[in-house]
TORKOL-344729 format. One record per residue: residue number from 0; residue in one letter; x, y, z of N, C-alpha, C, O in turn. Coordinates in Angstrom, 1 decimal. Atoms other than C-alpha are relative to their C-alpha. Example, Ala and Ser with C-alpha at 12.3 -4.5 7.8 and 13.67 -1.06 7.14 Angstrom:
 num residuo    nc1    nc2    nc3   cac1   cac2   cac3    cc1    cc2    cc3    oc1    oc2    oc3
   0       a    0.9   -1.2    0.0   12.3   -4.5    7.8    0.9    1.2    0.0    1.9    1.2    0.7
   1       s   -0.9   -1.1    0.0   13.7   -1.1    7.1   -0.8    1.1    0.8   -0.3    2.2    0.9
***
This chain:
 num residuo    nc1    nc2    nc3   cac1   cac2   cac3    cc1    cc2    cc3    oc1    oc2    oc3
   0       x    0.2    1.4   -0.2   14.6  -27.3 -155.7    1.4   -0.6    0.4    2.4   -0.3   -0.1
   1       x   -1.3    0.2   -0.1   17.1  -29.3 -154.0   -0.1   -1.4   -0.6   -1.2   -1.7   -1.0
   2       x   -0.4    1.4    0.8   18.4  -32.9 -155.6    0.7   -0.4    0.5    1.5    0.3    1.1
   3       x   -1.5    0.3   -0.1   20.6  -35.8 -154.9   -0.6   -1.5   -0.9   -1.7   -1.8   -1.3
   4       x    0.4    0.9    1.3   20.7  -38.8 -157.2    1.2   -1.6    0.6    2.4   -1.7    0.5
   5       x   -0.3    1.1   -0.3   21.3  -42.5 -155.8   -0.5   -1.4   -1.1   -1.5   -1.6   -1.8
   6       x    0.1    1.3    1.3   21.8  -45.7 -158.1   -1.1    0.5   -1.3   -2.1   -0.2   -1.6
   7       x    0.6   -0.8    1.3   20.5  -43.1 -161.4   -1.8    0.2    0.6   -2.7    0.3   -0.3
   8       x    0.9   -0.6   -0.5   17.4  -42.2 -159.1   -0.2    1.3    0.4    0.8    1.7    1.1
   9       x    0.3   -1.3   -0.7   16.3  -39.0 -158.2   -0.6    0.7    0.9   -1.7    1.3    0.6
  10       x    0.9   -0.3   -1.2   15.3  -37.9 -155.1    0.2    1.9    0.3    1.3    2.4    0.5
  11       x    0.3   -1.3    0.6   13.9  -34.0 -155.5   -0.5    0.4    1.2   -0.8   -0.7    1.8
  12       x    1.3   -1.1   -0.2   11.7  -31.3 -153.3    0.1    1.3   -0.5    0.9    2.1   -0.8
  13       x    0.7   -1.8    0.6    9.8  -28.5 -154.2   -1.7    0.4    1.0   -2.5   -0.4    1.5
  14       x    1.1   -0.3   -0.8    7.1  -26.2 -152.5   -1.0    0.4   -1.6   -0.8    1.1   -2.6
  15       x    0.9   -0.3    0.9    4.1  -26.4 -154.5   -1.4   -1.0    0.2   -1.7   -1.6    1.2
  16       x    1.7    0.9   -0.7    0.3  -28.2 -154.8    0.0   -1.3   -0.9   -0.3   -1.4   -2.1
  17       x   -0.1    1.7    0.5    0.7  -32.0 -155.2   -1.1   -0.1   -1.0   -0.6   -0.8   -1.8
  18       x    1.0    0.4    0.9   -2.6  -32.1 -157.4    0.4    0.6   -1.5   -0.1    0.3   -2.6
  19       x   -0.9   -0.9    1.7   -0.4  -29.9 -160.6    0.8   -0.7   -0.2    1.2   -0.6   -1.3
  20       x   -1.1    0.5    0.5    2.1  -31.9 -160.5   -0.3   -1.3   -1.7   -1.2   -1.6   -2.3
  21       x    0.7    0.3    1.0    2.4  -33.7 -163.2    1.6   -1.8   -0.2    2.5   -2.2   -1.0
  22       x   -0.6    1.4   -0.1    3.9  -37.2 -162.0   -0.8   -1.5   -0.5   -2.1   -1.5   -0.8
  23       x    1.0    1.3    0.5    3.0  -40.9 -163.1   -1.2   -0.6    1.4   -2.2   -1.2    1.4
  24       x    1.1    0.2   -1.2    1.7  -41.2 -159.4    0.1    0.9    0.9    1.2    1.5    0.9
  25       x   -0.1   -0.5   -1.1    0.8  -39.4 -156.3   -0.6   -0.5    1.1   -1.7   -1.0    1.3
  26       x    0.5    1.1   -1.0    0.9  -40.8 -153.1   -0.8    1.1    1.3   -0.4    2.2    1.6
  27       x    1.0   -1.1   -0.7   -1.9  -39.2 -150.7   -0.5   -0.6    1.7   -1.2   -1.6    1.8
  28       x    0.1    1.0   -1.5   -2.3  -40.3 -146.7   -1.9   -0.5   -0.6   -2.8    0.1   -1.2
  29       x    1.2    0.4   -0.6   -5.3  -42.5 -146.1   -0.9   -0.7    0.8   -0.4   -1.8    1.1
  30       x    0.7    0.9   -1.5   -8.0  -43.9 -143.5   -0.2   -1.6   -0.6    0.1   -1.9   -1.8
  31       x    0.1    1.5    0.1   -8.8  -47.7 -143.3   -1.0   -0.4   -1.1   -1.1   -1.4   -1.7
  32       x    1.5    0.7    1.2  -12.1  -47.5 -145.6    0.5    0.9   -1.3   -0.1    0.5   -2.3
  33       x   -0.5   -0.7    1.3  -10.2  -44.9 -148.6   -1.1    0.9    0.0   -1.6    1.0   -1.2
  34       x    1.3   -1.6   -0.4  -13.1  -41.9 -147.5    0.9    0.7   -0.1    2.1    0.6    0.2
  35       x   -0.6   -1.6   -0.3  -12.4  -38.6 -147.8   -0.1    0.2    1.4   -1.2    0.0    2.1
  36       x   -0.6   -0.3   -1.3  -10.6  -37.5 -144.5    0.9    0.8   -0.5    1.5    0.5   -1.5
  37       x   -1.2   -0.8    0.2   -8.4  -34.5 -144.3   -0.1    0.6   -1.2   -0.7    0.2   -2.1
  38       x    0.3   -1.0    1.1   -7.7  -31.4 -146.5    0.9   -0.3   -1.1    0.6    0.4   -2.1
  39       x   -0.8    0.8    1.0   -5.0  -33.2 -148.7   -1.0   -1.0   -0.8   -1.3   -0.8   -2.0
  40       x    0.7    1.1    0.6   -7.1  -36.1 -149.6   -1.5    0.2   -0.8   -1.9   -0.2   -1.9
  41       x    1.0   -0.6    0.8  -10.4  -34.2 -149.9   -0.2    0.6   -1.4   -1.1    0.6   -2.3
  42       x   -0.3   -0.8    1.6   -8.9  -32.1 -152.6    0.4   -0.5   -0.9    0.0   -0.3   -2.1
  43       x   -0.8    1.4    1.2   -6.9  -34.8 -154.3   -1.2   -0.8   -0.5   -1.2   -1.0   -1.7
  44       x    1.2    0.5    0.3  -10.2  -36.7 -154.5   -0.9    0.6   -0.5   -1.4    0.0   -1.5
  45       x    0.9   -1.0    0.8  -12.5  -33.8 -155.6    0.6    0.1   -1.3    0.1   -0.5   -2.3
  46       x   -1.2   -0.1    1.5   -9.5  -32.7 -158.3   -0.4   -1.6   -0.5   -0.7   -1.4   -1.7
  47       x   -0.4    0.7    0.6   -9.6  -36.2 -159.1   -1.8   -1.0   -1.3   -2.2   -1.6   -2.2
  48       x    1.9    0.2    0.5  -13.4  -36.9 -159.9   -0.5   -1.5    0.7    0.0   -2.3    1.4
  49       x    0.4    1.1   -1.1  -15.8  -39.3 -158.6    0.1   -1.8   -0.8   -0.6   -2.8   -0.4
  50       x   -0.4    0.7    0.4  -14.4  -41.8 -160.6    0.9   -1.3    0.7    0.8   -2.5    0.5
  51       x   -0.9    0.4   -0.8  -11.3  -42.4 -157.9   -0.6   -0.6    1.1   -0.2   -1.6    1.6
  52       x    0.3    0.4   -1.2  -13.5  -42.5 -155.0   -0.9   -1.5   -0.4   -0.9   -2.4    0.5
  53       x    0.7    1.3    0.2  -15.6  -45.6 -156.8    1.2   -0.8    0.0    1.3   -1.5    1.0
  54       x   -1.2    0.4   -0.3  -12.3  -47.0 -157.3   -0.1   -0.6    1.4   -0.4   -1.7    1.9
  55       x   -0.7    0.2   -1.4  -11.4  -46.7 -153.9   -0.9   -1.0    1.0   -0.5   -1.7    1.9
  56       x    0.9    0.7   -0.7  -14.7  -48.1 -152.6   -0.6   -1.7   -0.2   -1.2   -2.6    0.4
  57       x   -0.2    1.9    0.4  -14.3  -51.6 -154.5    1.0   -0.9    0.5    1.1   -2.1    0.5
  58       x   -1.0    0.6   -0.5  -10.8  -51.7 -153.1   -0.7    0.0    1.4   -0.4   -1.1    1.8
  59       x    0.3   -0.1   -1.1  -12.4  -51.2 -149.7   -1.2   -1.0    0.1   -1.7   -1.2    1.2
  60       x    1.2    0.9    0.0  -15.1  -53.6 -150.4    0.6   -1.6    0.2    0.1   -2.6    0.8
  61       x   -0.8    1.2    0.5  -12.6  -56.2 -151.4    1.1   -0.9    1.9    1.3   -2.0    2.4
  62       x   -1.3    0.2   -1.5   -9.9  -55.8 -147.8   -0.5    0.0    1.4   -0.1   -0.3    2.5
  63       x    0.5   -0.6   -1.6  -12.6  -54.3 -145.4    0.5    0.8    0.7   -0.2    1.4    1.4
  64       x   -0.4   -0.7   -0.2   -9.7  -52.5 -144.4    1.2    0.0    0.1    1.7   -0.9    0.6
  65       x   -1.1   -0.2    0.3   -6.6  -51.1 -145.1    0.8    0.1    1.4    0.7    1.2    2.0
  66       x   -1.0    0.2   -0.8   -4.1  -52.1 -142.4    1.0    1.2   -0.1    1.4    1.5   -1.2
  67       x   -0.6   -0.9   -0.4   -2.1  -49.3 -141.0    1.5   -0.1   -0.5    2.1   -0.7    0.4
  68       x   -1.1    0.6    0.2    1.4  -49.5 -142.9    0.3   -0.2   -1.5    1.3   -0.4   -2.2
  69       x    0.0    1.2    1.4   -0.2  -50.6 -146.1   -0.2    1.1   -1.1   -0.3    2.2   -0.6
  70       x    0.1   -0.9    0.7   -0.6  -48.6 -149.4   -1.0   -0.9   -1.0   -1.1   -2.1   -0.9
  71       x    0.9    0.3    1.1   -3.3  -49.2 -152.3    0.4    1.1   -1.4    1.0    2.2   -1.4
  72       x   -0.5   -0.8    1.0   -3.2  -48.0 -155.9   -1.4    0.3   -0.9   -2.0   -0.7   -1.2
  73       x    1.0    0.2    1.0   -6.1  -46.7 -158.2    0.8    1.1   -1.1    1.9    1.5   -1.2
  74       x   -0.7   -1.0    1.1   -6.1  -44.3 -161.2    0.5    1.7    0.5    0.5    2.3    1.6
  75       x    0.4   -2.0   -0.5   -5.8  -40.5 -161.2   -0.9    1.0   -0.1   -0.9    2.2    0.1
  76       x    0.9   -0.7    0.8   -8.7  -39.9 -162.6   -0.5    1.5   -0.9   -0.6    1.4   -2.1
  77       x   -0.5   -1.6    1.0   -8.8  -36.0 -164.2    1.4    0.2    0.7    2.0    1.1    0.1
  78       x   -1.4   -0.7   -0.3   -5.4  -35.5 -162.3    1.2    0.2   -1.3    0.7    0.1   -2.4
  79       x   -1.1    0.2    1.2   -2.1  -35.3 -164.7    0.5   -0.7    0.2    1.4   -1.2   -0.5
  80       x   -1.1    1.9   -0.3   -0.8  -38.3 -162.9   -1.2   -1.2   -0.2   -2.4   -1.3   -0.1
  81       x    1.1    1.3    0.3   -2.2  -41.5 -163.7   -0.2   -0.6    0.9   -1.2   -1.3    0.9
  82       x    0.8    1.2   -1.5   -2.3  -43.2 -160.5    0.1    0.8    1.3    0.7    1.8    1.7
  83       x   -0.1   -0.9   -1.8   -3.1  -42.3 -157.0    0.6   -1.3    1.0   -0.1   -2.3    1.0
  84       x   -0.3    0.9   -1.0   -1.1  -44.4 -154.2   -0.6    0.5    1.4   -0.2    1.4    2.0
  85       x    0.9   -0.3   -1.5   -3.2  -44.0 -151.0    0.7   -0.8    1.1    0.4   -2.0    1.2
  86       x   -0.7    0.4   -1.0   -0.9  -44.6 -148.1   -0.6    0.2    1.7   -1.0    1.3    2.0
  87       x    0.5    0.3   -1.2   -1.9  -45.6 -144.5    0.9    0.6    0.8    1.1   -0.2    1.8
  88       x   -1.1   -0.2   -1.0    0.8  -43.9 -142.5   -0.3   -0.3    1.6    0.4   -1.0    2.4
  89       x    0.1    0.3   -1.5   -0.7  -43.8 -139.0    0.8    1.3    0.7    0.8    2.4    0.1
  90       x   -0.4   -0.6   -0.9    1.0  -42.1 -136.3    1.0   -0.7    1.0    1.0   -0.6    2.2
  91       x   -1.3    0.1   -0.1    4.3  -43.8 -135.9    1.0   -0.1   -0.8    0.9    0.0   -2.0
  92       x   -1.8    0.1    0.9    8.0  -44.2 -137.1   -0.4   -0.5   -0.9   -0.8   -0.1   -2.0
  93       x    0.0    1.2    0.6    7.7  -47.6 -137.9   -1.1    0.3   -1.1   -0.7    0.7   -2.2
  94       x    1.1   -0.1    0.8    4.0  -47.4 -139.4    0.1    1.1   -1.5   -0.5    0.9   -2.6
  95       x   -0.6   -1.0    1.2    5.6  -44.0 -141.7    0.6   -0.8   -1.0    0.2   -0.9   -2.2
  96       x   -1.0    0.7    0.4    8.3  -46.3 -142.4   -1.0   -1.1   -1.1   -0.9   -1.2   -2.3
  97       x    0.8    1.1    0.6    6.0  -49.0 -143.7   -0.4    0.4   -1.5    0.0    0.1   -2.6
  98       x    0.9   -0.6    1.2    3.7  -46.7 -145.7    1.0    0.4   -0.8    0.8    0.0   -1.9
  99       x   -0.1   -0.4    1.5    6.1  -45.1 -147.6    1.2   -0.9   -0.9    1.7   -0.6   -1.9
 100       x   -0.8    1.3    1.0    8.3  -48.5 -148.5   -1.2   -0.3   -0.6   -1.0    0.0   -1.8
 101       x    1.1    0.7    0.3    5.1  -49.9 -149.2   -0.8    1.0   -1.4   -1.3    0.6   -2.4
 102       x    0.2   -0.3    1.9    4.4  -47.1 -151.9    0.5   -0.1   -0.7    0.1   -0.2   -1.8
 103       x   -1.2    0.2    1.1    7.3  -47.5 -153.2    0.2   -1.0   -0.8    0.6   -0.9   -2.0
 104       x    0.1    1.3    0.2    7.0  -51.2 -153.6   -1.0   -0.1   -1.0   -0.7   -0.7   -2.0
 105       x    1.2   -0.5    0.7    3.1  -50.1 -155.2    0.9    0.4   -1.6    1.0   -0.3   -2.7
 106       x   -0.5   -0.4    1.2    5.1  -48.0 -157.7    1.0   -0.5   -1.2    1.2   -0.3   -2.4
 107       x   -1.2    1.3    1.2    8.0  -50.7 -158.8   -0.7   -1.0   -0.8   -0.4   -1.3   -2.0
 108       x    0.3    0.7    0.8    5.6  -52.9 -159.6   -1.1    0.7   -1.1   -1.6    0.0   -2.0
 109       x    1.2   -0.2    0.9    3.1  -51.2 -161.6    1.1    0.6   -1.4    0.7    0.8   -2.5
 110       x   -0.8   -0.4    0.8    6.4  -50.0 -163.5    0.0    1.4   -0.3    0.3    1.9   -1.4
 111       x   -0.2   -1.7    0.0    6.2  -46.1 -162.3    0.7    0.2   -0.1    1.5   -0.4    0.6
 112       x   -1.2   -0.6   -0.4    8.8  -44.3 -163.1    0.5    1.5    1.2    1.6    1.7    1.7
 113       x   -0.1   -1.3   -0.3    8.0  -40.7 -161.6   -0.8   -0.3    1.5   -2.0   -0.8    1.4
 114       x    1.2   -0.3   -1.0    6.4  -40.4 -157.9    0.2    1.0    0.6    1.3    1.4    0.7
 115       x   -0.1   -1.2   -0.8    5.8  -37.6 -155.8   -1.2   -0.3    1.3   -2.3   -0.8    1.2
 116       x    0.1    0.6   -1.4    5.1  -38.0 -151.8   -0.5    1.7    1.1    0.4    2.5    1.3
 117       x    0.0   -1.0   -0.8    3.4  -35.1 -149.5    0.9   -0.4    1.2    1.7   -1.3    1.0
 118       x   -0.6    0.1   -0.8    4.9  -35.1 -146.2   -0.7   -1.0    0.8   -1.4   -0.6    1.7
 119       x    1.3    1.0   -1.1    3.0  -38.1 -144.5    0.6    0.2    1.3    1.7    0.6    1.7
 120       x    0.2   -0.7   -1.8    2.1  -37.6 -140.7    0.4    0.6    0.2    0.8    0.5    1.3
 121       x    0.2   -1.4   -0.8    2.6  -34.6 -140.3   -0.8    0.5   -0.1   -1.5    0.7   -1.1
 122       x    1.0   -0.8   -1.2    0.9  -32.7 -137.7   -1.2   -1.6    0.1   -2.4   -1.6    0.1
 123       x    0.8    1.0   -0.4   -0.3  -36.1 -137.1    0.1   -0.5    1.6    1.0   -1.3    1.7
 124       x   -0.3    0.8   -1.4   -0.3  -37.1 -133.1    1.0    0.9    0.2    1.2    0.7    1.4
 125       x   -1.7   -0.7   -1.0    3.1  -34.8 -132.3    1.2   -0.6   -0.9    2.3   -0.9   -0.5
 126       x   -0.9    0.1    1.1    4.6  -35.7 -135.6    0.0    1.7   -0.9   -1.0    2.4   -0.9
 127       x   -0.2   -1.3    0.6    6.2  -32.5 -137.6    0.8   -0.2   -1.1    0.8   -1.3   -1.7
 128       x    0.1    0.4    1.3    7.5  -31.8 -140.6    2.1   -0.7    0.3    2.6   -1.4   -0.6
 129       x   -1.2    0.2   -0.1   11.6  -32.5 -139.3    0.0   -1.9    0.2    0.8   -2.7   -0.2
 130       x   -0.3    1.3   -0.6   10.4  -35.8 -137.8   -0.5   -1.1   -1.3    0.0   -2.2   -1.3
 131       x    0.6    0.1    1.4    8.4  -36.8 -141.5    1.1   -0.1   -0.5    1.4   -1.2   -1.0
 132       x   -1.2    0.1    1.1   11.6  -35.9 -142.9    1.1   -0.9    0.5    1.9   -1.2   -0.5
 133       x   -0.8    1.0   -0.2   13.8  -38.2 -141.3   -0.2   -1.2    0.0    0.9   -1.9    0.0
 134       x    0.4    1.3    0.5   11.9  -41.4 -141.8   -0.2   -0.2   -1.4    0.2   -1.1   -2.0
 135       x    0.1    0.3    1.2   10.6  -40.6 -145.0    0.9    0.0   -0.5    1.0   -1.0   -1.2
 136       x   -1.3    0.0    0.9   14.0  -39.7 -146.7    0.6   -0.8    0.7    1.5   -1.2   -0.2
 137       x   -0.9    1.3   -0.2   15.8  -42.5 -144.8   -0.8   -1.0   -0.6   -0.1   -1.4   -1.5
 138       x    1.1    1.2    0.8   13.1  -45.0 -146.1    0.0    0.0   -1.3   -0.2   -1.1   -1.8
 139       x    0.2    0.0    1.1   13.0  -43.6 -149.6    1.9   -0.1   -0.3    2.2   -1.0   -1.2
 140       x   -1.2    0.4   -0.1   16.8  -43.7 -149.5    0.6   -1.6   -0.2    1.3   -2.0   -1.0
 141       x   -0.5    1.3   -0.4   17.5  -47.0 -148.3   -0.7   -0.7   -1.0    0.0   -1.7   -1.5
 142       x    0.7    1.3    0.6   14.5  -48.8 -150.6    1.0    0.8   -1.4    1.9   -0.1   -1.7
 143       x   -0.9   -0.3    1.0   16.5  -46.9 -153.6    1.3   -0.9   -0.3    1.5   -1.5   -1.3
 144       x   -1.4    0.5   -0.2   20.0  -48.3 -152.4   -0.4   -1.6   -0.1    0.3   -2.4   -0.6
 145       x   -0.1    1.7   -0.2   18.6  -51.7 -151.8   -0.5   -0.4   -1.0    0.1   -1.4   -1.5
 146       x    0.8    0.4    0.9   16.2  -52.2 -154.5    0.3    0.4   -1.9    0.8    1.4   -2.3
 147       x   -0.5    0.0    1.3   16.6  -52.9 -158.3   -1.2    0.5   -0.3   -2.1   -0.2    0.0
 148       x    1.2   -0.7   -0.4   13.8  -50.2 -158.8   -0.1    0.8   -1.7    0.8    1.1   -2.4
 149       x    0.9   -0.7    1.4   11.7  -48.6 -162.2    0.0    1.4    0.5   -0.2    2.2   -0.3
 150       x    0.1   -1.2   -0.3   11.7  -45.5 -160.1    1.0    0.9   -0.7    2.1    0.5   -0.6
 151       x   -0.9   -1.7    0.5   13.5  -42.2 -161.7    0.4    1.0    0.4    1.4    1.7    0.1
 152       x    0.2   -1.4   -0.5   12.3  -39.6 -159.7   -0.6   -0.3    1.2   -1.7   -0.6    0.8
 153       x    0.8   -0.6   -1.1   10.8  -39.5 -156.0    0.0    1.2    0.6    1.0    1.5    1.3
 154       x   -0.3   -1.1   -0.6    9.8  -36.2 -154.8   -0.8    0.2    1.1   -1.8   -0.5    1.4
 155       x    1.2   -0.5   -1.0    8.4  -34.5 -152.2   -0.3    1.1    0.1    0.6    1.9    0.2
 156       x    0.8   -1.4    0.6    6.2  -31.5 -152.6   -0.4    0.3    1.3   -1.1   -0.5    1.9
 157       x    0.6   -0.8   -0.4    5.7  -29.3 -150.2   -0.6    1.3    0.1   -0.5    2.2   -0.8
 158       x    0.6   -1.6    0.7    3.8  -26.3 -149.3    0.3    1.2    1.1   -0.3    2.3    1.1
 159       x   -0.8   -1.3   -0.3    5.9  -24.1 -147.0    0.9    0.0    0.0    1.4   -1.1    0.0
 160       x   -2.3    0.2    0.1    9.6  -23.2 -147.1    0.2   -0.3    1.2    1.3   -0.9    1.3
 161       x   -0.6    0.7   -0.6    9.7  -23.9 -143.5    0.0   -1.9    0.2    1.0   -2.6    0.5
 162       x   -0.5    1.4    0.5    9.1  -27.7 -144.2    0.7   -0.3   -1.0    1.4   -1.3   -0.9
 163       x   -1.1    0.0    0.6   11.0  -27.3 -147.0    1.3   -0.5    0.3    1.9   -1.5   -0.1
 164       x   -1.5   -0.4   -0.1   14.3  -26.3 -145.4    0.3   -1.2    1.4    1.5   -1.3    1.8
 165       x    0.5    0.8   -0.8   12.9  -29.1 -142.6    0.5   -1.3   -0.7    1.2   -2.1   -0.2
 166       x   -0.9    1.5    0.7   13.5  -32.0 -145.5    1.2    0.3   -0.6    2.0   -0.6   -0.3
 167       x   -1.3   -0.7    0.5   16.5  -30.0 -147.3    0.7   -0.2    1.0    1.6   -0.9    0.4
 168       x   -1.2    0.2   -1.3   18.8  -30.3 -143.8    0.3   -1.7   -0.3    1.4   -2.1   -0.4
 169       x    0.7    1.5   -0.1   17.0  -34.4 -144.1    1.3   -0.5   -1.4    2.3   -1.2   -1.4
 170       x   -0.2    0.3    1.9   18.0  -34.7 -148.1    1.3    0.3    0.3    1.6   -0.4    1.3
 171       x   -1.4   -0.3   -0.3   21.4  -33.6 -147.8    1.2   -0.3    0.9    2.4   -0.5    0.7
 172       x   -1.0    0.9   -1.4   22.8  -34.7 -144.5   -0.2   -0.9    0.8    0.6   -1.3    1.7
 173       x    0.2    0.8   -1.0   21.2  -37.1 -143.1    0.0   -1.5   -1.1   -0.7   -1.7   -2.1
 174       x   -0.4    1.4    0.6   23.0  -40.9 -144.0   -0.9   -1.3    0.3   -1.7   -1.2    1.2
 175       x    1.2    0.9   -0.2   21.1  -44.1 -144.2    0.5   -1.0    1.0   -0.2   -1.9    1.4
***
């Protein structure tokens, strides 16, 4: 696991399966209506029981649809984390950039202290896991540095060592 620790935050990765972890939230890519799409979300939603997806279908009832950028929050339902952040990333910078201030933002106020972040967009459109890692850790960086924040811990879980060593170069060397 590598670490670095800005204004008594902790910003972590590890390779492993976001649904074990055992944070206060996990944030999970998702489409405009909060359906199951994709084998991240599928699984995090099955794992999580059909509890989340009613959840998710009253928030989708309520917005019509979740704007590209934007993040939502429900419970965890059987997970070990208590809430699920459902992030809109899209398939640009900016729009990355958005989603994962925008969880972050989710997480300050609900007064999370722990979150953990797969690698959003990647393998989304000709996004990879190096170009993931330099938005998302400059973005979780910077809202750290700027923000008077309840957060403790943000990590990011993944699940091969070559993205691993993809955010590890990210985490380490690369300044905000």
């Amino acid at each position: 696991m590598n670490e670095i620790t800005i204004n008594n935050t902790a910003i972590e990765l590890f390779i492993g399966d976001l649904t074990n972890t055992e944070y206060k939230a996990i944030v999970i890519p998702t489409n405009s209506r909060l359906l199951p799409s994709g084998p991240l979300r599928c699984k995090v939603l099955r794992e999580a029981g059909a509890q989340v997806q009613v959840e998710c279908n009253k928030i989708a009832q309520k917005v019509s649809n979740i704007p590209i950028g934007n993040a939502v929050i429900t419970s965890g339902g059987k997970l070990n984390s208590k809430h699920i952040i459902h992030a809109r990333a899209g398939h640009d910078g900016k729009k990355l950039m958005l989603a994962t201030w925008n969880s972050l933002k989710i997480a300050d106020r609900n007064e999370i202290a722990s979150v953990v972040f797969p690698p959003l967009s990647k393998d989304v459109l000709g996004f990879n896991a190096k170009l993931s890692a330099k938005i998302m850790l400059s973005t979780i960086k910077k809202y750290i540095s700027e923000q008077n924040t309840h957060i403790r811990n943000v990590s990011i879980c993944l699940n091969s060592l070559p993205d691993y060593k993809d955010f590890e170069n990210y985490l380490t060397n690369f300044e905000i």
